[in-house]
N, CA, C and O atoms as a printed pandas DataFrame, in Angstrom:
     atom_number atom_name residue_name chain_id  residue_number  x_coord  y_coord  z_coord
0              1         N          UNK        A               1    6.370    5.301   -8.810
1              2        CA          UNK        A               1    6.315    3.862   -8.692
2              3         C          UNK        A               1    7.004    3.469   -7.391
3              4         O          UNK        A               1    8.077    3.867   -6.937
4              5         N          UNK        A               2    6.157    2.618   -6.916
5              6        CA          UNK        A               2    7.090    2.005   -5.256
6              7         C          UNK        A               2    6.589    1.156   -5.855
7              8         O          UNK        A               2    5.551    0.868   -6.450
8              9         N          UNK        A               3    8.555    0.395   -5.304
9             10        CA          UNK        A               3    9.058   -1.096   -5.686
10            11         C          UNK        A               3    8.885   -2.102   -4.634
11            12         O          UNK        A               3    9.829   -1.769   -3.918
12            13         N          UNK        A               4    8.468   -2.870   -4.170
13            14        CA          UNK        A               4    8.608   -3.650   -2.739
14            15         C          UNK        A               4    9.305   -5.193   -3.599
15            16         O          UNK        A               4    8.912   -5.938   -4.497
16            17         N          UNK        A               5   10.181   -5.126   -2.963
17            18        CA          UNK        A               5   10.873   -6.385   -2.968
18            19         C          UNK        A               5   10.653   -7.605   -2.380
19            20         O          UNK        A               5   10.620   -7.402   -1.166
20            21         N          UNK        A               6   10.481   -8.804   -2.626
21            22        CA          UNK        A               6   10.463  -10.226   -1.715
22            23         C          UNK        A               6    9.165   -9.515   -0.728
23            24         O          UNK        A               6    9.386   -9.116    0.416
24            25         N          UNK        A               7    7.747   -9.438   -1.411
25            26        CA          UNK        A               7    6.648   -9.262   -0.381
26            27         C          UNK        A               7    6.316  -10.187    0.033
27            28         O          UNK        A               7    5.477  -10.029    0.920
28            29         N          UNK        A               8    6.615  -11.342   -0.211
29            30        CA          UNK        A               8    6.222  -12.230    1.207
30            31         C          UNK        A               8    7.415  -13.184    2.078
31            32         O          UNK        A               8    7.442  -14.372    2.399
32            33         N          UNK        A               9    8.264  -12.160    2.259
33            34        CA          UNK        A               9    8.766  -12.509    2.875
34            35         C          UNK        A               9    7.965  -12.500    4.097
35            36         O          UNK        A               9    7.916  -13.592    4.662
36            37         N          UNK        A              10    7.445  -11.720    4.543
37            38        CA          UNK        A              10    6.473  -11.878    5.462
38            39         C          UNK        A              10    5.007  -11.873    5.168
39            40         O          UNK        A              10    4.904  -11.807    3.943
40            41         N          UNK        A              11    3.851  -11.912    5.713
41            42        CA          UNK        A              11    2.275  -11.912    5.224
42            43         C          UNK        A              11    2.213  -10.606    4.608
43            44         O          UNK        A              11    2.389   -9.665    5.382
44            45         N          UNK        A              12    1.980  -10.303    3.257
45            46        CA          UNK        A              12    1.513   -9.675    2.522
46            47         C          UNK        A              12    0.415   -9.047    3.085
47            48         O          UNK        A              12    0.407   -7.824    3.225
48            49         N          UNK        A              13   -0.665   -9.862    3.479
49            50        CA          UNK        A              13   -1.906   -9.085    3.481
50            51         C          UNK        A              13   -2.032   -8.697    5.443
51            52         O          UNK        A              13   -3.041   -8.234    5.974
52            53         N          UNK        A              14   -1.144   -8.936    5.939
53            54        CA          UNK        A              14   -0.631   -8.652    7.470
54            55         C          UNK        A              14   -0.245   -7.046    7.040
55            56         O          UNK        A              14   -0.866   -6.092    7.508
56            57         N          UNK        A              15    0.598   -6.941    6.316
57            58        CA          UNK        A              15    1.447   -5.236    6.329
58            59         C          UNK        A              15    0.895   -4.658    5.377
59            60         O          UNK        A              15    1.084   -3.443    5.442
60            61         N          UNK        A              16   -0.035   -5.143    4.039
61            62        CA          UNK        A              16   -0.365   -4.339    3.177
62            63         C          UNK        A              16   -1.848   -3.899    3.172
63            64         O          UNK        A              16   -2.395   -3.164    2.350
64            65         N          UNK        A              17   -2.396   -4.510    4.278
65            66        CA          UNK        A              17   -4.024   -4.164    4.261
66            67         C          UNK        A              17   -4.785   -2.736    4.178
67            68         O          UNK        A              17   -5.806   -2.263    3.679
68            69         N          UNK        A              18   -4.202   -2.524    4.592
69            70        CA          UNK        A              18   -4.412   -0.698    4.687
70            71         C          UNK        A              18   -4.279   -0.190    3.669
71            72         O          UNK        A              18   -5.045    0.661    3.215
72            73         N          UNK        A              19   -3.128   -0.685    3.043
73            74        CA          UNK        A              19   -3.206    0.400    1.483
74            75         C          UNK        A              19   -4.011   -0.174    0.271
75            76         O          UNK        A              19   -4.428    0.435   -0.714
76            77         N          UNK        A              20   -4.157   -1.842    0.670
77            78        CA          UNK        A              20   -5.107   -2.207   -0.605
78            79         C          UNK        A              20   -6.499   -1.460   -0.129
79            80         O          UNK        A              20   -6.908   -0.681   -0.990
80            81         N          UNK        A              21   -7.412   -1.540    1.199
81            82        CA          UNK        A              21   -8.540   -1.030    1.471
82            83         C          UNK        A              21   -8.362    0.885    0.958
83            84         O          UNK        A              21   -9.288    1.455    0.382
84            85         N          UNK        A              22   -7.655    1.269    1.144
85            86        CA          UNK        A              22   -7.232    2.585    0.430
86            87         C          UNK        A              22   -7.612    2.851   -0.552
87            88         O          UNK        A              22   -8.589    3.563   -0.782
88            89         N          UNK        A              23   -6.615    2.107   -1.644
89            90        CA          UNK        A              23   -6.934    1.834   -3.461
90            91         C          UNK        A              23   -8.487    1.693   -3.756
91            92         O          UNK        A              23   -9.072    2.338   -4.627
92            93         N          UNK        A              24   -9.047    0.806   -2.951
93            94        CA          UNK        A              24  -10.000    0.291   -3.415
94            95         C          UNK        A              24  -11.130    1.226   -2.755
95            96         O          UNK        A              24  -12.210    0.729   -2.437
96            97         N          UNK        A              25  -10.896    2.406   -2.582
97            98        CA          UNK        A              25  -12.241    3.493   -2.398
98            99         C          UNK        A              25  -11.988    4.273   -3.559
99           100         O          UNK        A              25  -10.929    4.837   -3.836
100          101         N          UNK        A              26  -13.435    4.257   -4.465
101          102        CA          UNK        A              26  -13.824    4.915   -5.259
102          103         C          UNK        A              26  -13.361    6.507   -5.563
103          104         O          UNK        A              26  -13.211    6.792   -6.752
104          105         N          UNK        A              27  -13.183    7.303   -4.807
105          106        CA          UNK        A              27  -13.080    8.511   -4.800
106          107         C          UNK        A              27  -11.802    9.189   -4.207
107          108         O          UNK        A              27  -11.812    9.626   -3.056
108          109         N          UNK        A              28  -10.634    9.272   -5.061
109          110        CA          UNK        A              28   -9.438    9.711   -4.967
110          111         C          UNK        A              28   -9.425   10.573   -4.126
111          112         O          UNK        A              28   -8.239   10.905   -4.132
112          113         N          UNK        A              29   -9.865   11.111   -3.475
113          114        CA          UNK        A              29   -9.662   12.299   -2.527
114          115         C          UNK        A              29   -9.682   11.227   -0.989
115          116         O          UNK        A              29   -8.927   11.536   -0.067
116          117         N          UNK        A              30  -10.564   10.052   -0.865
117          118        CA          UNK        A              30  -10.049    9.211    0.415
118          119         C          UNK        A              30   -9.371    8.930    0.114
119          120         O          UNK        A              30   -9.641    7.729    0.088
120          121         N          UNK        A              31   -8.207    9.032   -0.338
121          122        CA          UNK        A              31   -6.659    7.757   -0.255
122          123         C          UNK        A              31   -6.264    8.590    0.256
123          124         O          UNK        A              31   -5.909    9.618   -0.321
124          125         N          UNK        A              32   -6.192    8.375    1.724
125          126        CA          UNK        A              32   -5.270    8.940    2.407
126          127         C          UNK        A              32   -4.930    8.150    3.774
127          128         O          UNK        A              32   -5.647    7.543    4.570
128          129         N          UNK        A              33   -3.480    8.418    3.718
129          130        CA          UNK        A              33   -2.679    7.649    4.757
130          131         C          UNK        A              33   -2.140    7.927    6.128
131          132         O          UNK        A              33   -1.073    8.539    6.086
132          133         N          UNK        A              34   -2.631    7.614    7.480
133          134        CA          UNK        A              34   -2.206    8.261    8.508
134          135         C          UNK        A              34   -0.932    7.572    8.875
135          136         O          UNK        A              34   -0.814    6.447    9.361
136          137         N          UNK        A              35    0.272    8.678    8.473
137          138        CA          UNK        A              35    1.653    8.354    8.925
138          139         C          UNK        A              35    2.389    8.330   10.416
139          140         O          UNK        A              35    3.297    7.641   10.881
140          141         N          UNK        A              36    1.757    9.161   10.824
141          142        CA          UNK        A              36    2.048    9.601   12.282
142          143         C          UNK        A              36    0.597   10.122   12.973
143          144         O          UNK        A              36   -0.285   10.636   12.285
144          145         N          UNK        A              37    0.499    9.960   14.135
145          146        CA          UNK        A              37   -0.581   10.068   15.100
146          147         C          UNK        A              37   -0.274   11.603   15.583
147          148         O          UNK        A              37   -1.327   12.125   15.949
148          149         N          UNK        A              38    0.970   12.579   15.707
149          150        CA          UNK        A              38    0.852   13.809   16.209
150          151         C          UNK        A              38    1.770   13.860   15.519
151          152         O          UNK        A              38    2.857   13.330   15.751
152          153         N          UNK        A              39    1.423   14.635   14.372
153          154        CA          UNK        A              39    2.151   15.623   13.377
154          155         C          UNK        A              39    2.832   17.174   14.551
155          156         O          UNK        A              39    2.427   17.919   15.443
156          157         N          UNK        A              40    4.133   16.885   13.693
157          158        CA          UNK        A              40    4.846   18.016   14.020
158          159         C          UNK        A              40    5.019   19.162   13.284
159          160         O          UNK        A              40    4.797   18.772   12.137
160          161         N          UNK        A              41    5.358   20.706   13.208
161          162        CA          UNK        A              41    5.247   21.678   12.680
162          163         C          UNK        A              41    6.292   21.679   11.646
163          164         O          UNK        A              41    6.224   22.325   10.600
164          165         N          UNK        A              42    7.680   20.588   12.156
165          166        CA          UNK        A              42    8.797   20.441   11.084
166          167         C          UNK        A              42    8.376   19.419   10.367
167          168         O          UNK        A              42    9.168   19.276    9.435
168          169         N          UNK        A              43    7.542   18.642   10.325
169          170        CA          UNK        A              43    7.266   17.753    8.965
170          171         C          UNK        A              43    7.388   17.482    7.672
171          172         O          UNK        A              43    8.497   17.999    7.531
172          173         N          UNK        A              44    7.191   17.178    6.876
173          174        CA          UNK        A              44    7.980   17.168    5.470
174          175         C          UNK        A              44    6.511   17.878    4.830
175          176         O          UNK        A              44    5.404   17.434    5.136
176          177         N          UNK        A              45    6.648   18.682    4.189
177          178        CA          UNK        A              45    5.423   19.535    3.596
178          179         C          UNK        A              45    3.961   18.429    2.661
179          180         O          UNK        A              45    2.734   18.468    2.761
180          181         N          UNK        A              46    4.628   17.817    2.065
181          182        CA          UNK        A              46    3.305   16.703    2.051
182          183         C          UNK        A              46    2.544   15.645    2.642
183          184         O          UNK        A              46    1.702   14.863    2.201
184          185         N          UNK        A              47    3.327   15.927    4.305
185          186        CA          UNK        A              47    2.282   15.565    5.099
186          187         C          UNK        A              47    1.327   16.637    5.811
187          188         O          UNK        A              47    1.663   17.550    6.565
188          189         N          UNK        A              48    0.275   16.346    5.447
189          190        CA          UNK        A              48   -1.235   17.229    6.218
190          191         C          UNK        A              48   -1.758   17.145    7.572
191          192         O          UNK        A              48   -2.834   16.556    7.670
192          193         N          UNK        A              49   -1.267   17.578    8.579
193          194        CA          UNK        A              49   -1.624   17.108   10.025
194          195         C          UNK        A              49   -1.368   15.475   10.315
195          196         O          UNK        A              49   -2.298   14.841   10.815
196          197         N          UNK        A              50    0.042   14.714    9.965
197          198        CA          UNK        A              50    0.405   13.471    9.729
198          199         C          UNK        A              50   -0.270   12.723    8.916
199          200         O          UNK        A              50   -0.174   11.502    9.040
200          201         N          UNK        A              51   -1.090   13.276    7.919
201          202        CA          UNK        A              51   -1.836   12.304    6.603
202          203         C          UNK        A              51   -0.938   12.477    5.108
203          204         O          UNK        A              51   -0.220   13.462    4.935
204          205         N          UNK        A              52   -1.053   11.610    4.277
205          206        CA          UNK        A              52   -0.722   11.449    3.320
206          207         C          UNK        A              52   -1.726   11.089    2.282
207          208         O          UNK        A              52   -2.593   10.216    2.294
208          209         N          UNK        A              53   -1.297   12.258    1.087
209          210        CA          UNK        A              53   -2.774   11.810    0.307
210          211         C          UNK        A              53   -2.050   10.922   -1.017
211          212         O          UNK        A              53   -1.095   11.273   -1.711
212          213         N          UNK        A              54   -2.719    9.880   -1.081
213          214        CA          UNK        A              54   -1.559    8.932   -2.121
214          215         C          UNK        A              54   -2.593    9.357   -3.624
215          216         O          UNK        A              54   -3.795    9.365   -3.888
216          217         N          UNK        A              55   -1.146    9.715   -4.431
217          218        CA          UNK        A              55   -1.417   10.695   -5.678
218          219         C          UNK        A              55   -2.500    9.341   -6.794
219          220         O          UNK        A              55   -2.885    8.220   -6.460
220          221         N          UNK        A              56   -2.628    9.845   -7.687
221          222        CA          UNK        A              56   -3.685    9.006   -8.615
222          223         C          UNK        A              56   -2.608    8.362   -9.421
223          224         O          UNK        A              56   -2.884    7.316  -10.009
224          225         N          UNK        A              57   -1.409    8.873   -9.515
225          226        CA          UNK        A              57   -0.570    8.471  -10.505
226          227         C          UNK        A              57    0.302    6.956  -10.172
227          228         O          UNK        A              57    0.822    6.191  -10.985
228          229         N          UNK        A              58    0.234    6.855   -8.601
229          230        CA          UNK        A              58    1.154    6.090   -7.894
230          231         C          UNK        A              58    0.828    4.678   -8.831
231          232         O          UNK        A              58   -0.250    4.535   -9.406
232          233         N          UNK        A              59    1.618    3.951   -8.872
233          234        CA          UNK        A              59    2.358    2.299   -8.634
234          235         C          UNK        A              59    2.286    1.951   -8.130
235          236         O          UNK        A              59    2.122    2.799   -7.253
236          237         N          UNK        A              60    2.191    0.183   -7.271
237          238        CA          UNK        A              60    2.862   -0.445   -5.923
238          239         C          UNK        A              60    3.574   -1.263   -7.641
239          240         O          UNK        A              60    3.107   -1.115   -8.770
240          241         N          UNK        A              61    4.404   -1.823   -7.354
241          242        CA          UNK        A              61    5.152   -2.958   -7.779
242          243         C          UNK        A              61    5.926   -4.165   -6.954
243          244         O          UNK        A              61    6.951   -3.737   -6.424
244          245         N          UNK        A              62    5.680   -5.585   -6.716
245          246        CA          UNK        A              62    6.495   -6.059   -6.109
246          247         C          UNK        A              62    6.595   -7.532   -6.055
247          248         O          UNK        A              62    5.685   -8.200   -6.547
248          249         N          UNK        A              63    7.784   -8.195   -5.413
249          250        CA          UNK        A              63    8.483   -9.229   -6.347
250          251         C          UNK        A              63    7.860  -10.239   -4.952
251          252         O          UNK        A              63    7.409   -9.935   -3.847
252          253         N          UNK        A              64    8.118  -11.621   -5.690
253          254        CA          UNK        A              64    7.879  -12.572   -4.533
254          255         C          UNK        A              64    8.934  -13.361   -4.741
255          256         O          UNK        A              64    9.820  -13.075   -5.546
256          257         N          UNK        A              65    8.916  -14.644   -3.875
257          258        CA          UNK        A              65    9.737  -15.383   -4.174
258          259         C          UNK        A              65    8.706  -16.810   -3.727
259          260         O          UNK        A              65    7.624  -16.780   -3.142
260          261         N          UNK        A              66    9.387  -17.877   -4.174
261          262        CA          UNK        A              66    8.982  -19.113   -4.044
262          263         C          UNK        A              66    9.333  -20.241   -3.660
263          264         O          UNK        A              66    9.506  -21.166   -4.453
264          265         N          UNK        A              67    9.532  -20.373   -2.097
265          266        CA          UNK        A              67   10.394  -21.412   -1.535
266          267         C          UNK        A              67   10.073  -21.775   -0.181
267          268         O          UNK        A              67    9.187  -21.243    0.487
268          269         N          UNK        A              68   10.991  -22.896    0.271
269          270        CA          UNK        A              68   11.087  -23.030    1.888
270          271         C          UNK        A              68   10.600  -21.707    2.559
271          272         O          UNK        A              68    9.494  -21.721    3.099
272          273         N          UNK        A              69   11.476  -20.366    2.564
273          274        CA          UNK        A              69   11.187  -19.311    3.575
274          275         C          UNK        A              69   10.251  -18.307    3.355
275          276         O          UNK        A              69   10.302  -17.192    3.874
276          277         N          UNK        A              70    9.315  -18.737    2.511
277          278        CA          UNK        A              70    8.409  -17.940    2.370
278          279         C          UNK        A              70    7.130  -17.925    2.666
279          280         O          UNK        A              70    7.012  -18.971    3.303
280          281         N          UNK        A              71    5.739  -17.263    2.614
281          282        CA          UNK        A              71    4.257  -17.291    2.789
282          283         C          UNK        A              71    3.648  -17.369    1.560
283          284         O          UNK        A              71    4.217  -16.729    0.675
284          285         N          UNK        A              72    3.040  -17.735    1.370
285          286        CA          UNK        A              72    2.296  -18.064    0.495
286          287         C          UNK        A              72    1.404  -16.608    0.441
287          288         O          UNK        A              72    1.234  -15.951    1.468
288          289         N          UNK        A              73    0.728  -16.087   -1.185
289          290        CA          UNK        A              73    0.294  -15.061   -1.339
290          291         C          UNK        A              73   -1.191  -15.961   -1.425
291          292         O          UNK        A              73   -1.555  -17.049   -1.873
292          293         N          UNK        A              74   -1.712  -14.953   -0.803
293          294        CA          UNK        A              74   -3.254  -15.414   -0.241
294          295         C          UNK        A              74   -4.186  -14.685   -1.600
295          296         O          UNK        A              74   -4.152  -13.598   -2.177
296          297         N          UNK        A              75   -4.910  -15.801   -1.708
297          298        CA          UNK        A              75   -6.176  -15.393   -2.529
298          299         C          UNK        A              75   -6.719  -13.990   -2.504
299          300         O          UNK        A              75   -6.977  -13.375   -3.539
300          301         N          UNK        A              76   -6.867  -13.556   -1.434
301          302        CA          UNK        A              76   -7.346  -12.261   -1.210
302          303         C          UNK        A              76   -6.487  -11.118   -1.263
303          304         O          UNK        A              76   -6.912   -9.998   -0.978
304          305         N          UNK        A              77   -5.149  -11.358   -1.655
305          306        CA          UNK        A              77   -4.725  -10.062   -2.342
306          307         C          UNK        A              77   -4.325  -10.797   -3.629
307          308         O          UNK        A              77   -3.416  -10.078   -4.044
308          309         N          UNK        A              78   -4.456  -11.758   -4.467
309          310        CA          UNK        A              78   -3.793  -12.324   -5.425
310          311         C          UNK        A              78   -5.170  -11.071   -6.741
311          312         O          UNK        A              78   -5.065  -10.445   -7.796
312          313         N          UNK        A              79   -6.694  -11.491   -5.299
313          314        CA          UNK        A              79   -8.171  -10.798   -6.016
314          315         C          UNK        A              79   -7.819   -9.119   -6.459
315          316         O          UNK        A              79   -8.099   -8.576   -7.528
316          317         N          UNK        A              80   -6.951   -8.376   -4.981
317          318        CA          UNK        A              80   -6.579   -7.348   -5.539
318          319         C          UNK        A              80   -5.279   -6.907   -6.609
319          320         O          UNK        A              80   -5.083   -5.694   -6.546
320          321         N          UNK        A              81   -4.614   -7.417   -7.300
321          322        CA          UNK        A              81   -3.279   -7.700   -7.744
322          323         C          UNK        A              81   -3.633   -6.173   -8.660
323          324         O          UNK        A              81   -3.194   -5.029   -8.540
324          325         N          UNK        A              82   -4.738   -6.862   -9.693
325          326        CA          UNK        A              82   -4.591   -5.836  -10.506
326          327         C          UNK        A              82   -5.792   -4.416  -10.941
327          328         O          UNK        A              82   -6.120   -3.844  -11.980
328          329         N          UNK        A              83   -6.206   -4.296   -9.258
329          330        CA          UNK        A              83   -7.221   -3.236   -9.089
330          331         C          UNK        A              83   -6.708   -1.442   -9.691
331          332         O          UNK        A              83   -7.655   -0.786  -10.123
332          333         N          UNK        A              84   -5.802   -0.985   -9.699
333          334        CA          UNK        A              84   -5.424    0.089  -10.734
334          335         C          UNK        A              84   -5.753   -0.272  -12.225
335          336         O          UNK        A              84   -6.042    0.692  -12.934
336          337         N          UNK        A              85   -5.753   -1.118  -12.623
337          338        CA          UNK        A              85   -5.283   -1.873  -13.761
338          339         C          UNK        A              85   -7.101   -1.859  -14.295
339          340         O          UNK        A              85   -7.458   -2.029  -15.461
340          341         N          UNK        A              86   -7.958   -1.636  -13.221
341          342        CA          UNK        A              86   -9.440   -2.076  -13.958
342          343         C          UNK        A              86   -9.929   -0.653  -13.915
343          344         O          UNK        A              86  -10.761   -0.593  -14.820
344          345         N          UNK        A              87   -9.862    0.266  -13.460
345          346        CA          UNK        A              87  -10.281    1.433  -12.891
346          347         C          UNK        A              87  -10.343    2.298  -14.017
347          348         O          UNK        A              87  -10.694    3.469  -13.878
């Protein structure tokens, strides 16, 4: 489970686009995440030539808040909220 705290504190769908378009391919073997552009030989062993394959089991979880300093959560990820959840 990854927790994200206060996600809009900044645009939600600004920093999270990539991983909702991720989720939302059919076939678990594309979820995968390019972490780094030139993978190094000391890398952490579950990265694959700087990719990350995000497991079937994963979570996102995360909190908002509702005030003066915040963004408003946009329709278009409010649509993806609960795409694990239908699958």
């Amino acid at each position: 489970m990854v927790i994200l705290d206060e996600m809009n504190i900044a645009r939600v769908e600004y920093y999270f686009a990539e991983m909702l378009s991720i989720l939302e391919m059919p076939a678990h073997d594309e979820w995968i995440v390019e972490i780094v552009a030139a993978p190094w030989p000391d890398d952490p062993k579950h990265l694959d030539h700087g990719k990350l394959t995000i497991p079937d089991n994963i979570w996102y979880v995360g909190t908002a808040n509702n005030d003066d300093s915040t963004f408003a959560i946009t329709d278009k990820v409010y649509d993806r909220l609960h795409l694990r959840y239908h699958r």
